[in-house]
C-alpha positions in Angstrom: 8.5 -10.5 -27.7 11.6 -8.0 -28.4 14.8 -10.0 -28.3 16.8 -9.7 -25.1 19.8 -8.9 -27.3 17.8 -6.0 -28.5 16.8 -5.1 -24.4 20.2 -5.2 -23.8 21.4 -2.7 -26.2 18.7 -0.5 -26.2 17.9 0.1 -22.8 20.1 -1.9 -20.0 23.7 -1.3 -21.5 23.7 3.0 -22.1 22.3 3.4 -18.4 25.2 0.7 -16.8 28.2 2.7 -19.3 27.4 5.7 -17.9 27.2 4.2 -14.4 30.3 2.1 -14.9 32.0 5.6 -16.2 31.5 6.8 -12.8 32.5 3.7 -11.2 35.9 3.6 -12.8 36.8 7.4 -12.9 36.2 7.5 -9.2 39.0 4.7 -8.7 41.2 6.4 -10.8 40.3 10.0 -10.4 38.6 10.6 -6.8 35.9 12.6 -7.3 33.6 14.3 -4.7 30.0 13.5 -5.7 28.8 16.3 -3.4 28.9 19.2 -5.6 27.5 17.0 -8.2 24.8 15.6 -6.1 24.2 19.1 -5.1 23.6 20.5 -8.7 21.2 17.4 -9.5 19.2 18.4 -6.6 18.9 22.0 -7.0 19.3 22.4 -10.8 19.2 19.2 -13.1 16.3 17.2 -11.7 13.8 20.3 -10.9 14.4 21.4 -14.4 13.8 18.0 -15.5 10.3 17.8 -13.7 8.9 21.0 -14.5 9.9 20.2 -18.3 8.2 16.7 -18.6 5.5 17.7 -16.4 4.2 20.7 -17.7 4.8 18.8 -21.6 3.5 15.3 -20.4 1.4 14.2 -23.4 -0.2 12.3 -19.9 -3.8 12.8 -19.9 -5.2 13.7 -16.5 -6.6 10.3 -15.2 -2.9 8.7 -16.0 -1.5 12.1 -14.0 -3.7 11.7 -11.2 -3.6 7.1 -11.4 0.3 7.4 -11.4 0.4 9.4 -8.3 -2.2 7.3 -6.3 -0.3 4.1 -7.8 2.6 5.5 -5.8 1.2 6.5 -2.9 -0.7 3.2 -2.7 2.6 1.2 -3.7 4.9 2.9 -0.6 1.6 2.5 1.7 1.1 -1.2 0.9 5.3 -2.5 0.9 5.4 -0.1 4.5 3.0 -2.2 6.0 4.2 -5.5 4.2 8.1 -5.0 5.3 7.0 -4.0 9.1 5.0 -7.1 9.2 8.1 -9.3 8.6 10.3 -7.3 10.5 7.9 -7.9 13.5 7.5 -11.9 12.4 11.3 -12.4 12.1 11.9 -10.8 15.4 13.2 -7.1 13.9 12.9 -3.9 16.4 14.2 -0.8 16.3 16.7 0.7 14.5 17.5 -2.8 13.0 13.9 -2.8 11.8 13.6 0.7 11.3 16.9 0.4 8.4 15.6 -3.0 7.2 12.0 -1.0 5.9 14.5 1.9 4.3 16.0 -0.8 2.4 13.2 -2.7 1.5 10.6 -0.1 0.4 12.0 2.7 -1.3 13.8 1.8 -4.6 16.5 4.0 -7.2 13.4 5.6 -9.1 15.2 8.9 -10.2 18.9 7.9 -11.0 18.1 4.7 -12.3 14.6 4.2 -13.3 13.9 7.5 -15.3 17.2 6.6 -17.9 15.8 2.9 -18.0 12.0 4.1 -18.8 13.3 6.8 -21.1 15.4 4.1 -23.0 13.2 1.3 -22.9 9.6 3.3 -23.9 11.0 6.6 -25.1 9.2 10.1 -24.4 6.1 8.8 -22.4 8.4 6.3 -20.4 10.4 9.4 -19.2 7.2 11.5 -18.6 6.0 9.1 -16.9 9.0 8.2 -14.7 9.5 11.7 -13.8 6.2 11.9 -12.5 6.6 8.5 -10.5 9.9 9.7 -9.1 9.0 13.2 -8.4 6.3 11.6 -5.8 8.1 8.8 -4.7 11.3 11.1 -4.3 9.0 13.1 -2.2 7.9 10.2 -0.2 11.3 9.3 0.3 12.4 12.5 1.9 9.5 13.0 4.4 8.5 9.2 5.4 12.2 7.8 4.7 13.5 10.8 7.1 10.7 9.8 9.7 12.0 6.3 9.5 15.6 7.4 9.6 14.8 9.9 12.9 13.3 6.4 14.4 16.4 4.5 13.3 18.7 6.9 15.3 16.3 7.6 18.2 16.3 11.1 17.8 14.3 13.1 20.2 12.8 15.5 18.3 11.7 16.1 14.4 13.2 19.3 13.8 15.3 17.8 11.3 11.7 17.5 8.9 12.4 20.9 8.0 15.2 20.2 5.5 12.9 18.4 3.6 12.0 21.8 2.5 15.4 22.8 1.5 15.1 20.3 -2.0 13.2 22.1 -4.5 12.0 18.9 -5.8 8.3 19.2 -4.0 8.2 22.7 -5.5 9.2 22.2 -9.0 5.9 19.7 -9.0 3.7 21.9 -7.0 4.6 25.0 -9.9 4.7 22.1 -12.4 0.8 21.4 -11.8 -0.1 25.2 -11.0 1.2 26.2 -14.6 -0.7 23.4 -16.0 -3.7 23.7 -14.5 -3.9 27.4 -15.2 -2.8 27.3 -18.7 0.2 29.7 -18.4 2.7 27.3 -19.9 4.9 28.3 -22.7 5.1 26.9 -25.9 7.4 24.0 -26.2 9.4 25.8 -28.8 10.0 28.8 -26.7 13.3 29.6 -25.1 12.5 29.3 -21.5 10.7 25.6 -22.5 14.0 24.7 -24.7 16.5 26.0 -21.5 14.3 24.0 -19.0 14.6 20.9 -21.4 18.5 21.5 -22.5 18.8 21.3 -18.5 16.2 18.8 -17.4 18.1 15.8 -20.4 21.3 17.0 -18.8 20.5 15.2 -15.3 19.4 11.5 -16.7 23.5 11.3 -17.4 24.4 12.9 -14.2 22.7 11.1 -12.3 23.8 8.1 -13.3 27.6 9.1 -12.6 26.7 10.2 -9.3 25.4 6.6 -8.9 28.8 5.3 -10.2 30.6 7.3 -7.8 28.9 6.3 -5.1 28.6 2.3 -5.7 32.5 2.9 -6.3 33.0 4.3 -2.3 30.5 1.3 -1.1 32.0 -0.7 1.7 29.6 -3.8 1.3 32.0 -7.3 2.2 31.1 -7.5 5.8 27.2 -7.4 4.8 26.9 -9.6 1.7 25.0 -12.3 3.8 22.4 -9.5 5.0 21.5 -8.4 1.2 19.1 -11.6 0.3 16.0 -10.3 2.0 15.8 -6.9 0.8 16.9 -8.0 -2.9 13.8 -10.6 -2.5 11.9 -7.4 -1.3 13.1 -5.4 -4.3 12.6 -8.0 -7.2 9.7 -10.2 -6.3 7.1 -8.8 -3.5 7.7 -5.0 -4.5 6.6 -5.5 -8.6 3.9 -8.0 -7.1 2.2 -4.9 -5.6 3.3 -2.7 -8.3 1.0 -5.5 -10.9 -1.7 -5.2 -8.4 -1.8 -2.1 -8.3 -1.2 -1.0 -11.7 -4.7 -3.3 -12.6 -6.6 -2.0 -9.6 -5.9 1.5 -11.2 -7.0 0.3 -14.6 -4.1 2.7 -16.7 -5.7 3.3 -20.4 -2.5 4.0 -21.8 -0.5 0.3 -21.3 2.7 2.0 -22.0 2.0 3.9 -18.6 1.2 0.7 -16.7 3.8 -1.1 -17.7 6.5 1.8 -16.8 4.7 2.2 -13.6 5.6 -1.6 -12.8 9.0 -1.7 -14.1 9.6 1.1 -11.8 8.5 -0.5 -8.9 10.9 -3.3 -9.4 13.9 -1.1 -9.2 17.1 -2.0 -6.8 17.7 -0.1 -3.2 17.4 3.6 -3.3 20.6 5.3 -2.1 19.1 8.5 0.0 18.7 5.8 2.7 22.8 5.4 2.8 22.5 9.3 3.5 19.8 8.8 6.3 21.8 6.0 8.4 25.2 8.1 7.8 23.4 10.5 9.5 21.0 8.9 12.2 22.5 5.1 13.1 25.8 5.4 11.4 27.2 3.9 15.0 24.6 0.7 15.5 25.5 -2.3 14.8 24.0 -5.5 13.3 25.9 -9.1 13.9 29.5 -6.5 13.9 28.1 -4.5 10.8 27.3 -0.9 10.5 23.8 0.2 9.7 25.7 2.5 6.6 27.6 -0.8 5.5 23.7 -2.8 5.5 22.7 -0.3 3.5 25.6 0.2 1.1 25.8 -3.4 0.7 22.7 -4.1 -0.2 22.6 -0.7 -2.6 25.8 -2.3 -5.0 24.4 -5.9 -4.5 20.5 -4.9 -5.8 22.2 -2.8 -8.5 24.3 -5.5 -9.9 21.5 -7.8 -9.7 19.2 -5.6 -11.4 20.8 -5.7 -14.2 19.7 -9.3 -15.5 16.0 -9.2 -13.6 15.3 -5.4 -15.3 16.3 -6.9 -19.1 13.9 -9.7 -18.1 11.6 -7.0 -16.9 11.1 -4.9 -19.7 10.7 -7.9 -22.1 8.0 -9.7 -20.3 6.4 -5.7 -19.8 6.8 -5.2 -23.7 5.2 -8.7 -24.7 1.8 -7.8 -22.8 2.1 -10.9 -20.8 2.2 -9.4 -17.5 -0.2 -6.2 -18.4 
């Protein structure tokens, strides 16, 4: 089993600099994480998917098992977390925010860096991929939830789902693929889309520092145990099941599909609330501050369970 010195190192401590970089230069420098935010959407992270996509050394059964991994994973913790809402007496937009929490996790920002650390080139080829769906899942079914959280009357809203390019940049990713038009890895367009695509692991991860360093969590540190339970114990359980269900030839693959699934509260949800609840109230705290506080607290906490994570993934133990 690799050391957990040599985890540490390797993988956990570059990702949590870089996040702690934002963290402190937003305390001392105020930064607006929109414009950033903004140019990850729109520029950094499409690059970065049509680069590793079109160049996965992925065979087609680990392209096609990663994508029904992730549709089956969302499926499966959607019906698991509005079961226990129901049993613990949860209903509507306090239900509604407890399933954003609880089933979507920091894929991109923080779980493509950690797979491309931990497993190199097919760790981040295959994160991309998981992200690129889940990201996608997160931005239709998350919304839908979100609309429901806020009683909204309509879902007009939907339609800005189509504003990220994110859905496209996988859509032209495959196309180019399966028609055989992609360039050569050595050609200028392939090098541009790469120089831009390694650009957003970094950014994202400030944007993620920013944000945790604007999170007003005190008021809801006694709500954060369920979700991080949610997060770091039933959400990799399904991930396992699912990752042998699917039978992945590559183990590399399967074990960066399950690392991912064990990743700490997704922030989009923050957005969603902000937007949707951001005046309801559970036990005197806001549905933003729920959600912010369990954001920083899964984040911190992920820190020791992910170095556990990826060793007991690299010794073969789990699959």
């Amino acid at each position: 089993m690799e050391s957990t010195l040599s985890i540490i190192t390797s993988s956990i401590l570059p990702i949590f600099l870089i996040l702690g970089a934002g963290f402190l230069l937003n305390r001392f420098q105020a930064i607006d994480p929109g414009p950033l935010n903004t140019l990850s959407l729109f520029v950094l992270t499409p690059a970065l998917i049509i680069h590793s996509i079109t160049l996965t050394e992925l065979d087609a059964d680990a392209l096609l098992k990663v994508t029904l991994g992730v549709l089956g994973f969302v499926s499966c913790l959607l019906v698991v977390s509005q079961l226990y809402g129901r049993v613990t007496g949860k209903s509507g937009a306090v239900q509604n925010t407890f399933v954003l929490v609880a089933v979507f996790g920091n894929t991109g920002a923080l779980g493509i860096p950690l797979a491309d650390f931990a497993y190199g080139d097919i760790g981040r080829q295959t994160a991309v991929l998981f992200a690129a769906v889940h990201g996608a899942l997160v931005f239709t079914i998350g919304l839908l939830i979100a609309l429901r959280s806020g009683q909204q009357s309509g879902y007009g809203n939907l339609k800005r789902v189509f504003r990220y390019p994110l859905v496209y940049a996988v859509i032209a990713a495959i196309v180019a693929r399966t028609v055989g038009v992609v360039p050569s890895a050595d050609s200028a367009l392939m090098e541009t889309l790469g120089l831009v695509g390694e650009s957003s692991i970094p950014v994202m991860l400030l944007i993620l520092g920013i944000q945790l360093s604007e999170t007003e969590y005190a008021g809801a540190l006694s709500m954060t145990v369920t979700p991080t339970f949610f997060r770091f114990l039933v959400s990799p359980l399904v991930g396992i099941a699912l990752a042998l269900a699917l039978g992945f030839q590559n183990s590399d693959v399967a074990q960066v599909f399950v690392l991912l699934t064990a990743m700490p509260v997704a922030v989009a949800p923050i957005i969603f609330v902000v937007e949707f609840a951001s005046e309801k109230t559970v036990k005197g705290v806001t549905h933003p501050e729920f959600v912010s506080a369990n954001v920083f607290v899964t984040t911190l906490v992920s820190i020791p369970v992910l170095t556990v994570a990826v060793a007991l993934l690299k010794s073969g133990y789990v699959i």
